[in-house]
N, C-alpha and C positions, 0 to 999 in steps of 0.2 A: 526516432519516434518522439513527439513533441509530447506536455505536459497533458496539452485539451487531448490528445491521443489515447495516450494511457486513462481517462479519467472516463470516454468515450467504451473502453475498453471494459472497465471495473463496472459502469454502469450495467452493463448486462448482467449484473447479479441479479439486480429488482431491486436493491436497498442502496440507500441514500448515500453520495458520494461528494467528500469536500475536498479541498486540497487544502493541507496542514491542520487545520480548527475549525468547528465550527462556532460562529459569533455566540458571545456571551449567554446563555441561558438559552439558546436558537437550536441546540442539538437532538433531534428528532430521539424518538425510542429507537432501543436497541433493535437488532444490530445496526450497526453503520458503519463506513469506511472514512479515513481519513490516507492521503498518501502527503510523498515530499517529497523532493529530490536532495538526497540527503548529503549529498558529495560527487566528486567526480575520481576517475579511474583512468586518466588519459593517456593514451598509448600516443607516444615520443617518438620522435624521428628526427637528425639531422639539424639537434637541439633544439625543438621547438613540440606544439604538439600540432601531431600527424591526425589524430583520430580522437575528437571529444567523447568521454562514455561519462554517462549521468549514471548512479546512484542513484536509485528507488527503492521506496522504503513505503507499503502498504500496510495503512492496520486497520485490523478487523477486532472490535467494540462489539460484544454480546453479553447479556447477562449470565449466561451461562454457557459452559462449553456445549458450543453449536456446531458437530459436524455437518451438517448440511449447509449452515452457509459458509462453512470452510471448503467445503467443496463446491460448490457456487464459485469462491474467489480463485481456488487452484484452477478450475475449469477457464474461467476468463484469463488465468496469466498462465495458461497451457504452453503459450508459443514462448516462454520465457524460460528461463533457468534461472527459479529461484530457490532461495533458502528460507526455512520457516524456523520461527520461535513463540512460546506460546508460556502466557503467566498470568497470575490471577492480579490484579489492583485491587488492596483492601480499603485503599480508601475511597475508592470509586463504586466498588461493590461488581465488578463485571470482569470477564476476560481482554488478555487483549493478544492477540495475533496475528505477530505481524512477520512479512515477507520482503524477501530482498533481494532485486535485481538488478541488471545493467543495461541501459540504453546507449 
């Protein structure tokens, strides 16, 4: 699955989706997403690598804990096996929750 794939993917939440940042002072209101590809996971074969797996790393930016658009973003990365983590920013003033996959 390629980068525009997954971002194609999270867009069906309805809420605004960047990869990595959004430009300086350009970051819409809450909620919004940001992903990366944070690393890779590559399965080896015959000393080289056999099979590339990217590391994705989505985060979900709400002002306040938002189960609905948490289940918005669970619902779009349904076909995934991710892990979630979830923490306040106080110097941003919002949550942020973010999830972790493998492509």
């Amino acid at each position: 699955m390629t980068l525009e794939e997954i971002k194609k993917t999270l867009e069906t939440t309805g809420m605004p989706v960047v990869y990595l940042e959004w430009p300086e002072n350009q970051a819409p209101d809450l909620p919004y997403i940001c992903y990366l590809e944070s690393g890779s996971n590559n399965f080896a074969a015959d000393g080289g690598v056999y099979l590339p797996i990217k590391q994705i790393r989505v985060e979900l930016y709400t002002k306040t804990k938002n189960q609905d658009a948490e289940d918005k973003v669970e619902k779009a990365l349904s076909s995934f096996f991710w892990q979630k983590d979830s923490m306040y920013i106080k110097s941003e003033k919002c949550y942020l929750t973010t999830y972790e996959f493998e492509v």
